[in-house]
Backbone as a ProteinNet text record, in pm:
[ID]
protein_1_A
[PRIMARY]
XXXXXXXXXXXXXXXXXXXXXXXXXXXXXXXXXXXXXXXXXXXXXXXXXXXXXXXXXXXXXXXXXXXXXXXXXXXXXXXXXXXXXXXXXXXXXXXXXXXXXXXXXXXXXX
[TERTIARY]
-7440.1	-7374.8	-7288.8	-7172.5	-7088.8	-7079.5	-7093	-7115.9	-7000.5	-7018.7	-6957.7	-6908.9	-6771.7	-6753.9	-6659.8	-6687.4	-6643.6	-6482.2	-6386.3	-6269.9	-6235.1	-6278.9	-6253.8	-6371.7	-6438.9	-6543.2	-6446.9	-6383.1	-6352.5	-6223	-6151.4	-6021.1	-6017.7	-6114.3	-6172.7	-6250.5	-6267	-6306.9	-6208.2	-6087.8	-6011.1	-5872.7	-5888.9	-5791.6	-5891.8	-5951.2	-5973.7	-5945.6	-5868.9	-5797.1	-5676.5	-5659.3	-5486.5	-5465.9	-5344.1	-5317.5	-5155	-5171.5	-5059.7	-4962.5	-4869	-4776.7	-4838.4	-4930.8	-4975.1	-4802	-4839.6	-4765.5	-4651	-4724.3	-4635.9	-4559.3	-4560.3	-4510.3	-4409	-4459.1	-4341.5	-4222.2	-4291.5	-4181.9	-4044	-4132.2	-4032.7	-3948	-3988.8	-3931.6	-3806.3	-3897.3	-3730.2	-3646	-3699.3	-3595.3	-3483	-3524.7	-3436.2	-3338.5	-3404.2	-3324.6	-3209.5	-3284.7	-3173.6	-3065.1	-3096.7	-2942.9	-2877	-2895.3	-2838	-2765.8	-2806.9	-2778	-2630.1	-2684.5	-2581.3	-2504.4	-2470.8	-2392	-2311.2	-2359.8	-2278.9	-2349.5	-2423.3	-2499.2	-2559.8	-2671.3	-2759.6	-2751.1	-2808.7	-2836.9	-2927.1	-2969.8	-3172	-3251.3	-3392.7	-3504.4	-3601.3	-3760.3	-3832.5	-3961.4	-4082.8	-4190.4	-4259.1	-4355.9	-4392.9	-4508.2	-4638.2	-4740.9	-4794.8	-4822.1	-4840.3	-4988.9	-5093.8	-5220.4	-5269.2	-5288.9	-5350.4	-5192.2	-5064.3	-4977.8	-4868.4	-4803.6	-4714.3	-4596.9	-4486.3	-4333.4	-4261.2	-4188.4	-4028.4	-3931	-3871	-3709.6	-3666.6	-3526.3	-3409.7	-3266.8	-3212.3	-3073.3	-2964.7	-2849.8	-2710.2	-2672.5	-2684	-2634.9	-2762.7	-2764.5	-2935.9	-2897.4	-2855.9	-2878.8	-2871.8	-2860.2	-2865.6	-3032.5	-2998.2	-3145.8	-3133.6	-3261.9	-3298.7	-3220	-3174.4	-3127.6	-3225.8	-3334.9	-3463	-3541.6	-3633.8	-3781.8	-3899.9	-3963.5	-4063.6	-4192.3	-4296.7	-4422.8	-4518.3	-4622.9	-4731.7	-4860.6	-4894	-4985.3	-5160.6	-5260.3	-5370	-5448.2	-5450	-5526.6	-5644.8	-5726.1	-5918.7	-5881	-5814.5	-5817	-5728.7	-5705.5	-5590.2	-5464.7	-5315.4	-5238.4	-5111.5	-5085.9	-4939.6	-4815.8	-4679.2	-4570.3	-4489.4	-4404	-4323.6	-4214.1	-4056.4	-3944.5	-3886.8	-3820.6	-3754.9	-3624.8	-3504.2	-3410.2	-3410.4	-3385.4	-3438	-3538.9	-3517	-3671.4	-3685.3	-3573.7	-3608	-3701.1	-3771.2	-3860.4	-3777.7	-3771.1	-3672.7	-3729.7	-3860.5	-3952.4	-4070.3	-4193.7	-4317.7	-4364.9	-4469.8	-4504.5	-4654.8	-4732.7	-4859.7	-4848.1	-4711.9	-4689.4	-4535.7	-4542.2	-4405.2	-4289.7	-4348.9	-4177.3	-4181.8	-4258.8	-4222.2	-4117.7	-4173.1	-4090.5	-3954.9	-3959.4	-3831.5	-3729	-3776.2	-3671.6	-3558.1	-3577	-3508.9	-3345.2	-3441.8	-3304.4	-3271.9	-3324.7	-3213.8	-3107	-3158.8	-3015.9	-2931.7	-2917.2	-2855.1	-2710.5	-2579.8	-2451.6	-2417.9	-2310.5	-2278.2	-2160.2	-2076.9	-1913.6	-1847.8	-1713.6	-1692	-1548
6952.1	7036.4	6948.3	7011.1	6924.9	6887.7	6864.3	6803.7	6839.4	6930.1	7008.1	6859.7	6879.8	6770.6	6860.4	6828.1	6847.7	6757.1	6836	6759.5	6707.6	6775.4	6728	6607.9	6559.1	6430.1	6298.8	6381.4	6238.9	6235.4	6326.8	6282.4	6188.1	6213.5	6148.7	5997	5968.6	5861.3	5757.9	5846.8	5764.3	5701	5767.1	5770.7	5641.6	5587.7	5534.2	5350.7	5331.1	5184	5221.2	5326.6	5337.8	5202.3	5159.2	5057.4	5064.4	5038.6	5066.8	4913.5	4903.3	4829.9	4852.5	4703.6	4691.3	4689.9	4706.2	4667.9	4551.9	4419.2	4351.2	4295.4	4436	4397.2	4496.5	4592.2	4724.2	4660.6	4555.8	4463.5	4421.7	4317.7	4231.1	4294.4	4428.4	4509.6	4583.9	4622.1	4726.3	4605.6	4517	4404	4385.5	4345	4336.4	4452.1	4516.8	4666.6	4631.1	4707.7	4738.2	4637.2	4506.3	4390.6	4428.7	4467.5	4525.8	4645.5	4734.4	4876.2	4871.6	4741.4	4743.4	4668.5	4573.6	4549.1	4615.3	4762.8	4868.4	4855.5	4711.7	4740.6	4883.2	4861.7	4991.9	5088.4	5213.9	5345.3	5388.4	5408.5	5460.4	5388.1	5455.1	5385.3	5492.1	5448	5522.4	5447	5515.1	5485.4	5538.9	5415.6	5548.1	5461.1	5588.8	5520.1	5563.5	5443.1	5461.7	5390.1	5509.9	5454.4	5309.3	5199.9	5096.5	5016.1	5066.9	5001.7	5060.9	5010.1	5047.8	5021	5103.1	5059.6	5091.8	4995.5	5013.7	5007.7	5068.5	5137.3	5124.5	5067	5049	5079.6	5144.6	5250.9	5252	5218.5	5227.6	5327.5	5431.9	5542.7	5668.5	5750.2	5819.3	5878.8	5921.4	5976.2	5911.3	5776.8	5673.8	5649	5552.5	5481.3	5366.4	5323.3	5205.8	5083.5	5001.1	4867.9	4791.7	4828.4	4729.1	4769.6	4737.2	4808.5	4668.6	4644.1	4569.8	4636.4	4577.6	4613.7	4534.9	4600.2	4566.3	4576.7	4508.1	4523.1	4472.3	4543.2	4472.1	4386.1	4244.3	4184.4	4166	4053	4051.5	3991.5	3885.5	3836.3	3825	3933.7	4016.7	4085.9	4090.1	4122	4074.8	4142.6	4042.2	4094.9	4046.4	4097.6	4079.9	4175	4116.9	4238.1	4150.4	4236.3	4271.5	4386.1	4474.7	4447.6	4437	4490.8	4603.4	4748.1	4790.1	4774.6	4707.1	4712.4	4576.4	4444.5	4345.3	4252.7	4193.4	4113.5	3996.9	4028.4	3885.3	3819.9	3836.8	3748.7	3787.6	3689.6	3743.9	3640.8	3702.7	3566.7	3629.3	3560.9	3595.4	3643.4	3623.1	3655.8	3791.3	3874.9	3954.3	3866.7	3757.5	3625.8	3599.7	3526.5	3455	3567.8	3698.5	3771.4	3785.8	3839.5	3868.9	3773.9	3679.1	3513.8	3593	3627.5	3630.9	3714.3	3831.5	3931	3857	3770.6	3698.6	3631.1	3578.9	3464.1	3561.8	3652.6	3751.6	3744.1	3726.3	3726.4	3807.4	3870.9	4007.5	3988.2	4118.6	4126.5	4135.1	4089.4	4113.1	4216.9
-11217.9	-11119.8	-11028.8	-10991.8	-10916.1	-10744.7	-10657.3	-10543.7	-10456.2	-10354.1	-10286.8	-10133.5	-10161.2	-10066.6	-9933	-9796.6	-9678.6	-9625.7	-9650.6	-9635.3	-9511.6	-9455.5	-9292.3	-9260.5	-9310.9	-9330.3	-9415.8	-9481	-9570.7	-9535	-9466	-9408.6	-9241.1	-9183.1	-9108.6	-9134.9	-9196.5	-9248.7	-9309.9	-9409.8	-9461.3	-9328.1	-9212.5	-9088.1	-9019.1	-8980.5	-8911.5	-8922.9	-8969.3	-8964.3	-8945.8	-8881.1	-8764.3	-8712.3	-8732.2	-8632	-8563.6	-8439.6	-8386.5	-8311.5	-8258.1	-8194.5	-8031.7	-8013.1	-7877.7	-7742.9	-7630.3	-7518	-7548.3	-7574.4	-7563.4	-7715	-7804.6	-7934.4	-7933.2	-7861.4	-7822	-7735.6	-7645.4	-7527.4	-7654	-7730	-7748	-7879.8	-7956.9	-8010.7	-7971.8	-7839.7	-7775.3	-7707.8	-7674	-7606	-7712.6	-7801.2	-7948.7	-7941	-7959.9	-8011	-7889	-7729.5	-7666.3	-7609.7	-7695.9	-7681.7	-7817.1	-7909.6	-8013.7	-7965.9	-7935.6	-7867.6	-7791.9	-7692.7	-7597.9	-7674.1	-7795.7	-7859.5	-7980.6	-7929.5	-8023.1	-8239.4	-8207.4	-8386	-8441.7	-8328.5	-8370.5	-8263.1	-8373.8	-8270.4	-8225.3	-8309.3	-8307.8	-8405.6	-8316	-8400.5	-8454.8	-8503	-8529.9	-8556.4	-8468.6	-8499.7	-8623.9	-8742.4	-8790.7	-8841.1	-8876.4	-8962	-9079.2	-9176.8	-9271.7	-9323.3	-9315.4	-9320	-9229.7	-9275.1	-9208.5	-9205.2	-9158.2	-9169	-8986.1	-8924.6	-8813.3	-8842.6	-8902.6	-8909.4	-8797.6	-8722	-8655.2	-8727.1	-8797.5	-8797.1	-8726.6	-8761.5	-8706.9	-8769	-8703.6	-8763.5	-8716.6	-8823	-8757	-8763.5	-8808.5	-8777	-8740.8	-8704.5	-8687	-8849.1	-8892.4	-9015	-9170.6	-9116.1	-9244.2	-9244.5	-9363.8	-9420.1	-9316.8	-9317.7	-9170.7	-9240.4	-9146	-9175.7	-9181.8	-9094.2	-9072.6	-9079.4	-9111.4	-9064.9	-9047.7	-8925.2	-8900.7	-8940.2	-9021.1	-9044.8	-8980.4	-8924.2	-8899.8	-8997.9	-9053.2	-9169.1	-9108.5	-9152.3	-9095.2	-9245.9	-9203.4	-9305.6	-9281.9	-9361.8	-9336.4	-9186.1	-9166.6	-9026.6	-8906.2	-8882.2	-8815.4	-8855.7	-8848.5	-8843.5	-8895.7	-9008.7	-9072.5	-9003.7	-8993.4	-8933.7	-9061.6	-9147.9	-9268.3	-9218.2	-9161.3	-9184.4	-9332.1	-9334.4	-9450.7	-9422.5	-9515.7	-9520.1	-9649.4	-9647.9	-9734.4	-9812.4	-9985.3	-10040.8	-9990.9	-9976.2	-9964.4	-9869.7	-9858.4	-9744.5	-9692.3	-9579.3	-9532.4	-9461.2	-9389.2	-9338.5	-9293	-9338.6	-9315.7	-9237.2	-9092.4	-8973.6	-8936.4	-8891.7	-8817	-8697.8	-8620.6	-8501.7	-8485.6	-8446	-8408.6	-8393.4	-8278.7	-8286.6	-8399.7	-8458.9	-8629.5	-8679.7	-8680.8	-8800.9	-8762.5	-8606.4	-8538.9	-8554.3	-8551.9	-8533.5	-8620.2	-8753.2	-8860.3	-8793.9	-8704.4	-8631.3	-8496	-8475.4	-8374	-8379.7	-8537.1	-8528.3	-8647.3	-8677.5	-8730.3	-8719.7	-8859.8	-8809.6	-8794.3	-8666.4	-8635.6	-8679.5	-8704.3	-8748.1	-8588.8	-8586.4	-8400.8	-8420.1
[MASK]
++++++++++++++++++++++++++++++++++++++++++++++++++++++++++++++++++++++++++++++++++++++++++++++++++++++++++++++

């Protein structure tokens, strides 16, 4: 006989390694962004989560595909940071600076 399972138990269970973008990862995120912003690159952004994962999106136009996207990944011993350009990985750091470095020194068109 088959085993009557409670969905609201096991959807609850499979949710609980949420992880989100602390205070000072949100700081040095939007700091980024809004010197970009004010340099006319980007437009918008977007928070989003994906199981045990936190993406920032980043968008030149609001209705395009992201130029960027920063991940927050949780490993056995804390927290990976690996930027996207699309599918590609352009840098993976233990720290938010490590990864970011990559969009600082970024060439802009003038």
């Amino acid at each position: 006989m088959t085993e009557m399972l409670r969905l609201s138990d096991y959807r609850k269970q499979k949710h609980k390694q949420k992880i989100f973008f602390d205070r000072q990862e949100l700081r040095k995120l939007l700091d980024l962004y809004s010197r970009r912003v004010a340099s006319g690159e980007w437009k918008d952004y977007a928070i989003d989560q994906y199981g045990p994962m936190a993406v920032f999106s980043i968008f030149r136009h609001s209705f395009d595909q992201p130029l960027f996207a920063i991940a927050k990944k949780v490993t056995g011993k804390g927290c990976d940071y690996v930027v996207f350009s699309g599918r590609r990985q352009l840098k993976h750091g233990k720290t938010i600076s490590e990864a970011l470095a990559v969009l600082e020194g970024q060439l802009r068109l003038l």
